[in-house]
C-alpha positions as a Markdown table, in Angstrom:
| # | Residue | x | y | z |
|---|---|---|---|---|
| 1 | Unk | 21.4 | 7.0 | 24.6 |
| 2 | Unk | 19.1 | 6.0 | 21.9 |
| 3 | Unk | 18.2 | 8.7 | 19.7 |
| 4 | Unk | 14.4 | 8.1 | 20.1 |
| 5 | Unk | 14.4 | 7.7 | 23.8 |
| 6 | Unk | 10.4 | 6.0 | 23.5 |
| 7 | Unk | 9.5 | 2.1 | 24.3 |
| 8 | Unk | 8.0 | 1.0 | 21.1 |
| 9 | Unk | 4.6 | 0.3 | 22.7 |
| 10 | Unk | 4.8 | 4.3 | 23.3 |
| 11 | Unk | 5.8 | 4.9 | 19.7 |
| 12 | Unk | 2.1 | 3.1 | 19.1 |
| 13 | Unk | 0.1 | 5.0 | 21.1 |
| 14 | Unk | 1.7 | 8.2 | 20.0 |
| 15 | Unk | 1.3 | 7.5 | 16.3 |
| 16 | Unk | -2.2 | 6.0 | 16.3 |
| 17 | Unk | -4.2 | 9.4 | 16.0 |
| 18 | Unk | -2.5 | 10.8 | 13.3 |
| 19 | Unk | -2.7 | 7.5 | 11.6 |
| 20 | Unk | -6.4 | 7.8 | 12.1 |
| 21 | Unk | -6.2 | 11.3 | 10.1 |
| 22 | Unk | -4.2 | 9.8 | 7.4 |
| 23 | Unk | -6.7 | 7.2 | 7.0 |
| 24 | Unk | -9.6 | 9.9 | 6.7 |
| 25 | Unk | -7.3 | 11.9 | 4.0 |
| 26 | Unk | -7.1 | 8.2 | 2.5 |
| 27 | Unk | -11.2 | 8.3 | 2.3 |
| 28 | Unk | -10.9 | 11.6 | 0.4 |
| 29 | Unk | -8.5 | 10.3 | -2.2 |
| 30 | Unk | -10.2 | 7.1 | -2.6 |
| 31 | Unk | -13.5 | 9.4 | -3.0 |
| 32 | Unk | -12.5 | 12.2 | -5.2 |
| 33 | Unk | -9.8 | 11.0 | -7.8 |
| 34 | Unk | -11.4 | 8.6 | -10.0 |
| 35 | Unk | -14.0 | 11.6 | -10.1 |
| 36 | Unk | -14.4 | 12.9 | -13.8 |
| 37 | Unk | -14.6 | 16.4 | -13.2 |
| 38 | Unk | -10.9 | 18.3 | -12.1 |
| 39 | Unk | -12.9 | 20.2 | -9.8 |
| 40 | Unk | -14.4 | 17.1 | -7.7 |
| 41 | Unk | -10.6 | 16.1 | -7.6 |
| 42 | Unk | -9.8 | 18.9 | -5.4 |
| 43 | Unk | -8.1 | 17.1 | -2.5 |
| 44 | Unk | -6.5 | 20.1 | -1.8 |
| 45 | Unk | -8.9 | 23.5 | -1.2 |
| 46 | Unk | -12.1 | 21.8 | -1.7 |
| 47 | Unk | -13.3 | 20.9 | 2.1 |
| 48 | Unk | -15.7 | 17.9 | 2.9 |
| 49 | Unk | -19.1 | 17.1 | 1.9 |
| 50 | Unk | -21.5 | 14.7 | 2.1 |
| 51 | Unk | -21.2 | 12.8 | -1.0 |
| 52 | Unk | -25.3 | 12.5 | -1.6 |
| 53 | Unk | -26.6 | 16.2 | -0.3 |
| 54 | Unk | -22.8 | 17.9 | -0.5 |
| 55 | Unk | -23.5 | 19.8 | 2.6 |
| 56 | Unk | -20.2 | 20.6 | 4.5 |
| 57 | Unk | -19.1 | 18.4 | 6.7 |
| 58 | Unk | -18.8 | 20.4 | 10.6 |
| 59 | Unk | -15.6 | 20.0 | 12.2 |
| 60 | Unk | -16.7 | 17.5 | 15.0 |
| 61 | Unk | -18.3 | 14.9 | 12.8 |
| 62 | Unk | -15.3 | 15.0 | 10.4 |
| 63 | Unk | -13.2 | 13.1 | 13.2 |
| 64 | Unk | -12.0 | 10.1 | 12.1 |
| 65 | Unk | -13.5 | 6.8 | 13.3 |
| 66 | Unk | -15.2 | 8.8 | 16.3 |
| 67 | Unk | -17.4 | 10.8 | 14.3 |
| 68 | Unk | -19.0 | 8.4 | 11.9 |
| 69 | Unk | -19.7 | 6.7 | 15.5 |
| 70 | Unk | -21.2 | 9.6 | 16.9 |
| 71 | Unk | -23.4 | 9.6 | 13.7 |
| 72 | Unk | -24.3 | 6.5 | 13.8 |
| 73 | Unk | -23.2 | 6.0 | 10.5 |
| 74 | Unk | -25.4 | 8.5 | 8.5 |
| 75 | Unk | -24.9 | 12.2 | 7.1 |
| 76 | Unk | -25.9 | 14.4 | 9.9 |
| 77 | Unk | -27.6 | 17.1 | 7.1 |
| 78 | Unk | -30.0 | 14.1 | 5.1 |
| 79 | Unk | -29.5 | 10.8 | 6.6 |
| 80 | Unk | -27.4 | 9.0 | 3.6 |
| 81 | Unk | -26.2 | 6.4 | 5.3 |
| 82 | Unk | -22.3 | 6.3 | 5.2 |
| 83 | Unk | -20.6 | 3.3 | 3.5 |
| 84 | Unk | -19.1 | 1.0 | 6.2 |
| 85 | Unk | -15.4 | 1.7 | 4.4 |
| 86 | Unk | -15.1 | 5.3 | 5.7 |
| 87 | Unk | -14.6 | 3.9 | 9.1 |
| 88 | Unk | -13.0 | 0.7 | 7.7 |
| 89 | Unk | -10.4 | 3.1 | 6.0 |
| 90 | Unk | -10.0 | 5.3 | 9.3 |
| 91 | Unk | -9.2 | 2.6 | 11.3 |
| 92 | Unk | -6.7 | 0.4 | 9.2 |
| 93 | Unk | -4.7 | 4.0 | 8.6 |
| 94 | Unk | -4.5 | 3.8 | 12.5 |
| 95 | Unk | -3.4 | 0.2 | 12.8 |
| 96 | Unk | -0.7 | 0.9 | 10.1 |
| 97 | Unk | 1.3 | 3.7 | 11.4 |
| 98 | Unk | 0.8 | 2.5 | 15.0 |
| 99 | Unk | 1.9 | -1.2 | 13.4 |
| 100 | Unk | 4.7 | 0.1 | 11.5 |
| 101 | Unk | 7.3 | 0.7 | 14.1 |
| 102 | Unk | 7.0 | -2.9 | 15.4 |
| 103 | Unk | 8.3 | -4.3 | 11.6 |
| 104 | Unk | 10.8 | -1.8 | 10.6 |
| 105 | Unk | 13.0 | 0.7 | 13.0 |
| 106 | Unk | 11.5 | 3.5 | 13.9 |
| 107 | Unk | 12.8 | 6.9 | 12.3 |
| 108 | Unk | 15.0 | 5.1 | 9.5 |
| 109 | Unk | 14.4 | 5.4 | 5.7 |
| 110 | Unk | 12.9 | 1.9 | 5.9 |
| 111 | Unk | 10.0 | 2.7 | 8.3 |
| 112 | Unk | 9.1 | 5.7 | 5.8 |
| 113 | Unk | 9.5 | 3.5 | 2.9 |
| 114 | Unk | 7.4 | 0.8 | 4.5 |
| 115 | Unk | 4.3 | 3.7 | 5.8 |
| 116 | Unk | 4.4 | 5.0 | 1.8 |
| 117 | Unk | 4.1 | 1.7 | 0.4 |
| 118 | Unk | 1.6 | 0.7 | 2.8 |
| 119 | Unk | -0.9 | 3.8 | 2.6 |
| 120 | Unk | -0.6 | 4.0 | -1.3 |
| 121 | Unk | -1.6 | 0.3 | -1.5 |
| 122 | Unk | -4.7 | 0.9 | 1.1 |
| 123 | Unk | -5.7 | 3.5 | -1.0 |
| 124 | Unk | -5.3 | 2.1 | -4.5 |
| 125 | Unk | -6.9 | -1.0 | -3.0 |
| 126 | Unk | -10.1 | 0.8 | -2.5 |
| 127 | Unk | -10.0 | 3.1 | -5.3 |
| 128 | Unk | -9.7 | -0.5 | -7.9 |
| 129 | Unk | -12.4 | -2.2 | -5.4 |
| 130 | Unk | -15.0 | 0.2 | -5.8 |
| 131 | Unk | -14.3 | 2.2 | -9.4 |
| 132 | Unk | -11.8 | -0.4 | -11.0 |
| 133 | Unk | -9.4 | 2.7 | -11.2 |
| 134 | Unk | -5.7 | 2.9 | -10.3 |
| 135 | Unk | -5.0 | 6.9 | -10.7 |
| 136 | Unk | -2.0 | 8.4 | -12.5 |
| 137 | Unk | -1.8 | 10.7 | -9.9 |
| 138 | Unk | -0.6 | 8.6 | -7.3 |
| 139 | Unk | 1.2 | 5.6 | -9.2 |
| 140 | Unk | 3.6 | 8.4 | -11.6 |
| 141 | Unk | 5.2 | 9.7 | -8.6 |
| 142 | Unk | 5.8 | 6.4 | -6.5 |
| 143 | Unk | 7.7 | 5.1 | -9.4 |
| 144 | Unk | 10.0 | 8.0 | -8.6 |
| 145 | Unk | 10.3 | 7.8 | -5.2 |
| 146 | Unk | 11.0 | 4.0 | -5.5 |
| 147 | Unk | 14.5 | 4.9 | -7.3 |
| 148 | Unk | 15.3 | 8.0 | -5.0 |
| 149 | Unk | 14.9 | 5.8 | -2.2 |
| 150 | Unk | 18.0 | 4.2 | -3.2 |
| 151 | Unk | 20.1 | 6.7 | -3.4 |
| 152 | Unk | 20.6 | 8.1 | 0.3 |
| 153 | Unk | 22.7 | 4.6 | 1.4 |
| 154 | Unk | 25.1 | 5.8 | -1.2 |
| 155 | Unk | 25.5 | 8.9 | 0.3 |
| 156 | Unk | 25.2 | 7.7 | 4.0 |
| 157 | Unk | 26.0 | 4.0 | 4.2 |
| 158 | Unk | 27.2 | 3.8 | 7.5 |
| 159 | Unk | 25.2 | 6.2 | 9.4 |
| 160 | Unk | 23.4 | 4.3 | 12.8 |
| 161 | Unk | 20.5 | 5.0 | 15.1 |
| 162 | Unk | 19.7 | 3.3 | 18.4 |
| 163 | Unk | 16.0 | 2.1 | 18.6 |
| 164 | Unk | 14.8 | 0.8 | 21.8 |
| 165 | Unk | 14.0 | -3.3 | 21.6 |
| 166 | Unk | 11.9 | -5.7 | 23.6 |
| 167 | Unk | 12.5 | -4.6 | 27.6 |
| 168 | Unk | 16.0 | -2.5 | 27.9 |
| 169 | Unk | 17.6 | -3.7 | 24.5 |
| 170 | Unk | 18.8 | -1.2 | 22.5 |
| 171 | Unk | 19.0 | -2.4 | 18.5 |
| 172 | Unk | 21.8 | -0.3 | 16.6 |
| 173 | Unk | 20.3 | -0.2 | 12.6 |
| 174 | Unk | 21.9 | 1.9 | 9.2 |
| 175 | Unk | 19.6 | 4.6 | 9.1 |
| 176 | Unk | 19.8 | 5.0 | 5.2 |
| 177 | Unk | 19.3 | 1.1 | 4.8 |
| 178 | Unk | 17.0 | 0.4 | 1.5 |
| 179 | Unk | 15.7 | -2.9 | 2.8 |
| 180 | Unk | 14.1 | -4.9 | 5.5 |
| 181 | Unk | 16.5 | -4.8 | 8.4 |
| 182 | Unk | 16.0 | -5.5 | 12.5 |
| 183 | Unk | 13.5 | -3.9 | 14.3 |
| 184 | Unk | 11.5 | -4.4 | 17.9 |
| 185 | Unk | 9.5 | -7.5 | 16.7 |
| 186 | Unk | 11.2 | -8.1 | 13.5 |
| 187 | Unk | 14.0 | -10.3 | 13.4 |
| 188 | Unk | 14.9 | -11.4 | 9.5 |
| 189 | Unk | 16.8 | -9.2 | 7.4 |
| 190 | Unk | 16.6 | -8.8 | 3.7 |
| 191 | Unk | 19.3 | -7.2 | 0.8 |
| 192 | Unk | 19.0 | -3.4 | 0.2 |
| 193 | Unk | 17.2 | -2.3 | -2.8 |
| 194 | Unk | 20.4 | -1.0 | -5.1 |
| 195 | Unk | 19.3 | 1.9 | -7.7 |
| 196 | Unk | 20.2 | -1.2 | -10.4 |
| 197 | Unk | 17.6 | -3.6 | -8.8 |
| 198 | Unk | 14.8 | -0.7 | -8.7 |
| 199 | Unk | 15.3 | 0.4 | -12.4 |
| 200 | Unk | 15.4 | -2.9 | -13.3 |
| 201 | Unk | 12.1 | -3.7 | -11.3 |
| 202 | Unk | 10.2 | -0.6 | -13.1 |
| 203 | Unk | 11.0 | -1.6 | -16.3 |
| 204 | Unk | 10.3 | -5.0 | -15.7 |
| 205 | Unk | 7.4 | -4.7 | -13.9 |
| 206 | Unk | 5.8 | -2.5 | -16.4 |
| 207 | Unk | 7.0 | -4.7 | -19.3 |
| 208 | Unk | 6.5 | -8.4 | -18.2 |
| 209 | Unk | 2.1 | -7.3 | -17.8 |
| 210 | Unk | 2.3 | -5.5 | -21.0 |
| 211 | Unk | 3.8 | -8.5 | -22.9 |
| 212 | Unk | 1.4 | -10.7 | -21.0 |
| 213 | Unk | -1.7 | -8.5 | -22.1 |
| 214 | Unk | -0.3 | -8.2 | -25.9 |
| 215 | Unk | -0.3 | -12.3 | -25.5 |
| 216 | Unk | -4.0 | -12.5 | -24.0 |
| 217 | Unk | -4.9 | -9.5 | -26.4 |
| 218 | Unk | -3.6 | -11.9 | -29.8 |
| 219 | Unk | -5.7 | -14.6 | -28.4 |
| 220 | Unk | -8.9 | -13.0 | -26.7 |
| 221 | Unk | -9.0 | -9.8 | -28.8 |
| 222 | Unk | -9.3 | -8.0 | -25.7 |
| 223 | Unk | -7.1 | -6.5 | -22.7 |
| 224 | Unk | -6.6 | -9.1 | -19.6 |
| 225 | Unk | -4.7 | -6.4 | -17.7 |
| 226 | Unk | -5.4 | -3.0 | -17.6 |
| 227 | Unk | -2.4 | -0.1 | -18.0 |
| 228 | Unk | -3.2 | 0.7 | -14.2 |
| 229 | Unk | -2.0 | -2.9 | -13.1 |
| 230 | Unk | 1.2 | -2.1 | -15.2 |
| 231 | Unk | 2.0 | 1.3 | -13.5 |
| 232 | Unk | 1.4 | -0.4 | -10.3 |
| 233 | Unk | 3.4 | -3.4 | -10.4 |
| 234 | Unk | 6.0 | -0.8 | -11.7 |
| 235 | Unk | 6.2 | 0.9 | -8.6 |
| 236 | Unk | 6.4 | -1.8 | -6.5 |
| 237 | Unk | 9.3 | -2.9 | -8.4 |
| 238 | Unk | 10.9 | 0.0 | -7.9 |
| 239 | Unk | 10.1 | -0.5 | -4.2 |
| 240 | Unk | 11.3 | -3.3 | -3.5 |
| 241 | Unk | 13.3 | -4.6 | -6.9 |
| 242 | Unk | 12.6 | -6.4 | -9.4 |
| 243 | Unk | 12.7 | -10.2 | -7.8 |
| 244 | Unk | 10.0 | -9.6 | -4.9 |
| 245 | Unk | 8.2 | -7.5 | -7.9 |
| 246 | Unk | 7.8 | -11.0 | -9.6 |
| 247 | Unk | 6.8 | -12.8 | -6.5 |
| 248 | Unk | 4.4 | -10.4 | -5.6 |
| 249 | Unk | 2.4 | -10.3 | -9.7 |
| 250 | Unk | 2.5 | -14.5 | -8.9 |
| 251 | Unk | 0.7 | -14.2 | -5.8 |
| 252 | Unk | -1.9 | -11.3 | -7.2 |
| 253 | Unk | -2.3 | -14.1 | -10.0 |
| 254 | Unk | -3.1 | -16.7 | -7.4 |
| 255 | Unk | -5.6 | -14.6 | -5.7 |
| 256 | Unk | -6.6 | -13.2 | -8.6 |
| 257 | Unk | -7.5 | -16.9 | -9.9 |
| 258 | Unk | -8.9 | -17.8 | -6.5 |
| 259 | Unk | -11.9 | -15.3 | -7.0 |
| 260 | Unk | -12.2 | -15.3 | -10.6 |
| 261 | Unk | -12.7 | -19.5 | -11.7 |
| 262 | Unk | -15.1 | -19.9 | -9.3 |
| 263 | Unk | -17.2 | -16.9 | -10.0 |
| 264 | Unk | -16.9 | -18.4 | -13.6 |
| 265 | Unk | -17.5 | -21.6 | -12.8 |
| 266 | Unk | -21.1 | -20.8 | -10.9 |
| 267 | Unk | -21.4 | -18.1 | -14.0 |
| 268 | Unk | -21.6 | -15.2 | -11.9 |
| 269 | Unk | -18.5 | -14.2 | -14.5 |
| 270 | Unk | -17.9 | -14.6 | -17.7 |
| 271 | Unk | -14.0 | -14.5 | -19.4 |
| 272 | Unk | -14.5 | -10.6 | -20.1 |
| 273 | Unk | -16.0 | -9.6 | -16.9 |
| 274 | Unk | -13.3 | -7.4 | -15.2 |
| 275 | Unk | -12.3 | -7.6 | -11.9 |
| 276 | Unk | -9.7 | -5.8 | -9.6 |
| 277 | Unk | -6.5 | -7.1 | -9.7 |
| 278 | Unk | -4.9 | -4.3 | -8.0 |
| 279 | Unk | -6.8 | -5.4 | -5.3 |
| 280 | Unk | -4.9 | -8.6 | -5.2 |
| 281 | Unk | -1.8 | -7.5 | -5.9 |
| 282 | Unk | -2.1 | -5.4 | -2.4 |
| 283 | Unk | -3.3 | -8.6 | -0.7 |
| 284 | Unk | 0.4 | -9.8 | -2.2 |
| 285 | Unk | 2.5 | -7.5 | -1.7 |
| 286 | Unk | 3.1 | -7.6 | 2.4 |
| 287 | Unk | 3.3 | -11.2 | 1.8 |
| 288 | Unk | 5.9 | -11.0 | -0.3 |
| 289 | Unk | 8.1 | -8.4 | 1.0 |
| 290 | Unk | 7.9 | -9.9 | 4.7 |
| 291 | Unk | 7.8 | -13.9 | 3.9 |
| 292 | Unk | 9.0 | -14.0 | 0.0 |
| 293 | Unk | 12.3 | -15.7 | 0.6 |
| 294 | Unk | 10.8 | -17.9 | 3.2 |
| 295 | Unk | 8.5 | -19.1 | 0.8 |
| 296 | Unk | 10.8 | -19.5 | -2.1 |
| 297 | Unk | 13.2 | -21.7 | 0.5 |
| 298 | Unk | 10.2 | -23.3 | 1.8 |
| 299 | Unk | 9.2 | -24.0 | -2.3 |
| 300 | Unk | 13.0 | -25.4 | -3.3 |
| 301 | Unk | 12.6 | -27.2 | -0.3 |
| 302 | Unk | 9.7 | -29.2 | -1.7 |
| 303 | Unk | 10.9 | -29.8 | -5.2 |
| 304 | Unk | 14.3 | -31.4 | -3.8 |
């Protein structure tokens, strides 16, 4: 019998609601840590607040999605109206938990690897979006985890679990696995992340931007990239290794150009207005992990 004896669309359902509450925590990071003061990044004891008036929060209107509905999208205790991304937020840390088990195998070290990622980038997305601030706080310790999560397919290489598949299949996958592997609606499979590939893709990925900046900063006399775009794509390449770490600052470049030369084309920008290319480097990074080498194929393809 499979060791998680649930049809995937079950899985869903199951993990929606407390995908919803990680989403809501994600509204209180996003909110509190690029605060200045330690004490307004409490994320810990301090409870909620209205942001404007700082009057608690009651229990019932603090449930995510539902209760900025049941508001109607305004502070129950002086009417602030209640930015559109609260919800926003709530509902995509929903969609990505209940999502995750139909792109990676439920229960595996992948599938954790894969939710981490995912929520750190919704949060850091929306953190650069709105303040142009990537915290320490949550970058430092990702580029930790990145390495350690090689280091359990050493230990366990050959260790399976059973997963139920599309109608009665049952999908046997390495539970320890480091890298993109089968799962219910997920067919490709990708290397494991070796320890060597994830130290190679921190220091890379922290060194390739910061000899790109020293570049721009000899010509332009100014940072093009800021130190929180360096810690980011450091992560990341401990994540995922140091090739789709590459492939991922390419594609935050090519968004990054797509919104930047027209705003200074129309001069809505000028070359030292900043702009948050965290933001486009989360847009990347699912691109790149999921269809990387089938873009890269699909690229050779088209220069021979």
């Amino acid at each position: 019998m499979p060791t998680f004896d649930f049809p995937t669309w079950f899985l869903s359902i199951l993990l929606a609601p407390f995908g919803l509450v990680l989403g809501s925590f994600g509204n209180v990071l996003i909110h509190r840590l690029p605060q200045e003061e330690e004490a307004d990044r409490n994320v810990v004891t301090k409870p909620s607040h209205c942001p404007q008036c700082k009057a608690r929060i009651k229990p019932w209107h603090n449930i995510p999605l539902f209760g900025w509905l049941w508001l109607r999208g305004r502070c129950a205790s002086c009417g602030w109206r209640i930015p559109v991304r609260y919800p926003l937020v709530e509902l995509l840390g929903g969609v990505l938990l209940a999502g995750s088990v139909w792109v990676f195998p439920f229960g595996t070290l992948i599938w954790f690897k894969g939710i981490l990622c995912g929520y750190a980038l919704l949060v850091l997305f929306f953190t650069d979006l709105t303040e142009f601030i990537l915290p320490d706080v949550i970058q430092y310790p990702l580029m930790v985890l990145g390495v350690l999560f090689t280091l359990p397919q050493l230990a366990w290489p050959t260790h399976l679990t059973a997963i139920w598949g599309p109608g009665q299949n049952v999908i046997h996958v390495d539970t320890f696995f480091n890298g993109i592997q089968s799962a219910p609606a997920w067919d490709p499979m990708g290397p494991r992340v070796t320890w060597q590939e994830s130290l190679l893709g921190l220091a890379i990925g922290y060194g390739v931007p910061w000899l790109l900046n020293g570049a721009y900063r000899l010509v332009r006399k100014t940072d093009g990239i800021g130190m929180g775009d360096f810690k980011m794509l450091a992560w990341l390449g401990a994540f995922w290794g140091w090739g789709p770490m590459l492939g991922i600052l390419f594609g935050g470049a090519l968004l990054g150009s797509a919104v930047g030369l027209p705003l200074m084309i129309t001069r809505k920008a000028g070359g030292q207005t900043m702009l948050p290319f965290g933001c486009a480097l989360a847009l990347a990074t699912p691109v790149v992990v999921f269809f990387g080498p089938a873009l890269w194929l699909a690229y050779m393809g088209l220069l021979h």
